[in-house]
C-alpha positions as CSV (number, residue, x, y, z in Angstrom):
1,X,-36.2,16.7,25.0
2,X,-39.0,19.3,24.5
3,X,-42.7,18.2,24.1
4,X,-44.3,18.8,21.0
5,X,-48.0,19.3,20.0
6,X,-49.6,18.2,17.1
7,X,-49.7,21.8,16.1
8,X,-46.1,22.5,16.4
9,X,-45.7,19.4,13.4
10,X,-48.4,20.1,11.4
11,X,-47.0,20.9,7.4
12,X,-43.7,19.4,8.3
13,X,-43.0,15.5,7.7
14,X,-41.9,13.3,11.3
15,X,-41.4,10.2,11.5
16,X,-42.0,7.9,14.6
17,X,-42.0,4.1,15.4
18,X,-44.2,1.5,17.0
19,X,-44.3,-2.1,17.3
20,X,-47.1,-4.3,17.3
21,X,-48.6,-6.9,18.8
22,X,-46.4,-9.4,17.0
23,X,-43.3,-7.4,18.2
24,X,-42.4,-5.9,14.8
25,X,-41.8,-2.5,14.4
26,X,-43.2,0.0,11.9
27,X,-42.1,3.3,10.7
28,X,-44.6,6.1,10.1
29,X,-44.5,9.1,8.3
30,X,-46.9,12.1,8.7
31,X,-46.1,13.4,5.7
32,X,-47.1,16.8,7.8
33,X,-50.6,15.4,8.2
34,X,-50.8,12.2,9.8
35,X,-51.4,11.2,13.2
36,X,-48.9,12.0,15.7
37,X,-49.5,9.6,18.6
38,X,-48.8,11.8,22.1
39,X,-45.9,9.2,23.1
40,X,-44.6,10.3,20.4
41,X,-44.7,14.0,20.6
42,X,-43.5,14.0,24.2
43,X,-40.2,13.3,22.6
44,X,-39.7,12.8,18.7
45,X,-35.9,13.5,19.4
46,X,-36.0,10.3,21.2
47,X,-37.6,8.9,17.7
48,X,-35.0,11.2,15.1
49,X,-32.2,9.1,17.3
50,X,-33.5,6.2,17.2
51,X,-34.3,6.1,13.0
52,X,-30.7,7.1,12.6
53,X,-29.2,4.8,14.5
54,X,-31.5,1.7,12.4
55,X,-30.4,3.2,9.2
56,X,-26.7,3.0,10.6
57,X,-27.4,-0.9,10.9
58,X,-26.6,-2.9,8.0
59,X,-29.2,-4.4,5.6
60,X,-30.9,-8.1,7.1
61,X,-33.2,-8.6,4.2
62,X,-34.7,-7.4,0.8
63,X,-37.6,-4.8,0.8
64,X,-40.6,-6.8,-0.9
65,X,-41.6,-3.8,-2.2
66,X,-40.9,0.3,-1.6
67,X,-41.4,3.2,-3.7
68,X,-39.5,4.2,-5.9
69,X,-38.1,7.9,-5.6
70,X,-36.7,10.7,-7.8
71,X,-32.7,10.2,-8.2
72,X,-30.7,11.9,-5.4
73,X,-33.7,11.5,-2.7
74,X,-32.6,9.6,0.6
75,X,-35.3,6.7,0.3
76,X,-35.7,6.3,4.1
77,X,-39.1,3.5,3.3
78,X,-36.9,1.3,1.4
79,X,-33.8,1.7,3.9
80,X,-36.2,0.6,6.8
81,X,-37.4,-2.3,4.8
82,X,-34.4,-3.3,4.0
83,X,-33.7,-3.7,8.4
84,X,-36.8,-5.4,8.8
85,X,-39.3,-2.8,9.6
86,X,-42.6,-1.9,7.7
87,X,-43.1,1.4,6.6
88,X,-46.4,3.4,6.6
89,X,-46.9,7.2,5.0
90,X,-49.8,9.5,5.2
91,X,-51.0,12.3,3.2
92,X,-50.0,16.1,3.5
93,X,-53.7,16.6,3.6
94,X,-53.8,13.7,6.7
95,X,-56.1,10.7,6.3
96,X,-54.8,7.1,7.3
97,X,-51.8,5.8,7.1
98,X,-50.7,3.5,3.7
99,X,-47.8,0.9,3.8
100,X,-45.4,2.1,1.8
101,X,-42.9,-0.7,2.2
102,X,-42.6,-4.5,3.6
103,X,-39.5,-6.4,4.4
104,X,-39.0,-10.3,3.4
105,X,-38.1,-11.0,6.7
106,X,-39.9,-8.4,9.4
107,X,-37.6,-8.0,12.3
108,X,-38.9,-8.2,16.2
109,X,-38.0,-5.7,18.0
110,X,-36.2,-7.8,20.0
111,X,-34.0,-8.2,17.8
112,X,-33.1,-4.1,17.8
113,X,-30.3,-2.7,20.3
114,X,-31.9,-1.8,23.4
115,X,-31.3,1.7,22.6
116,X,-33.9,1.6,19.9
117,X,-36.2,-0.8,21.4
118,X,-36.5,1.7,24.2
119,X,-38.0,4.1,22.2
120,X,-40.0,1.8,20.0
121,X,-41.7,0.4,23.3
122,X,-43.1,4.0,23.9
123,X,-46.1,3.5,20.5
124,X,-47.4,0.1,21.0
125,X,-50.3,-0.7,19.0
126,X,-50.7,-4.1,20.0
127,X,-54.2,-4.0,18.6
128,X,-52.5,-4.0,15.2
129,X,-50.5,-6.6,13.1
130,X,-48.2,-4.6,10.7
131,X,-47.8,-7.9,8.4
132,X,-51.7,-8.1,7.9
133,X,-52.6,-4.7,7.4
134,X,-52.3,-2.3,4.2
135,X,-53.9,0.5,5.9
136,X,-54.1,2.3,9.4
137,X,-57.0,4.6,9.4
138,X,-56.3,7.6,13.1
139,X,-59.3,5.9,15.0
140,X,-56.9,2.7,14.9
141,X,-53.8,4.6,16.4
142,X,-55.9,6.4,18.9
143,X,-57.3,2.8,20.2
């Protein structure tokens, strides 16, 4: 584990995760922009494990909607819809985040391994429902 500052990711795309105050979990990308939350950057090889191991899970619903990307691109937003979880992008020139991608059926994050819900519980926004927002402006992460 090795600390990270917001410089150190800026121009290159991360991805972290949070949960909300409804216990379902989101995926962010920066996009080499976006926010990077600090509990986040104290250890985003904590959240590289943990997105691997929920794409190694097997599908538990249909994406209500993702992007659809060029053919032979790993479409990570549609793969993390497709296990529950919301996705949100940002810009490569930053500004708020967008959701991306919804799942039919959101999944709690107790209902994640322990492993992953470890590392989930380190970004709670519990200010935020993920399944009523289209949007995420910084000022809303920062809260």
């Amino acid at each position: 584990m090795v600390a990270k500052s917001a410089e150190d990711i800026r121009g290159r795309e991360f991805d972290w995760l949070a949960v909300d105050s409804d216990g379902y979990v989101a995926l962010f990308s920066t996009a080499g922009a976006g926010y990077a939350p600090a509990e986040f950057l104290r250890d985003t090889d904590a959240h590289d494990a943990a997105i691997e191991h929920i794409l190694a899970l097997s599908a538990s619903t249909k994406a209500r909607f993702a992007p659809q990307l060029a053919p032979g691109l790993k479409n990570t937003w549609l793969l993390v819809a497709e296990r529950g979880l919301f996705a949100f992008d940002s810009d490569p020139i930053g500004g708020p985040y967008r959701l991306v991608a919804a799942p039919e059926l959101p999944i709690r994050i107790t209902g994640l391994p322990n492993s992953i819900a470890a590392t989930v519980r380190l970004v709670s926004l519990g200010h935020l429902r993920f399944a009523e927002v289209d949007t995420v402006p910084e000022e809303k992460l920062r809260e």
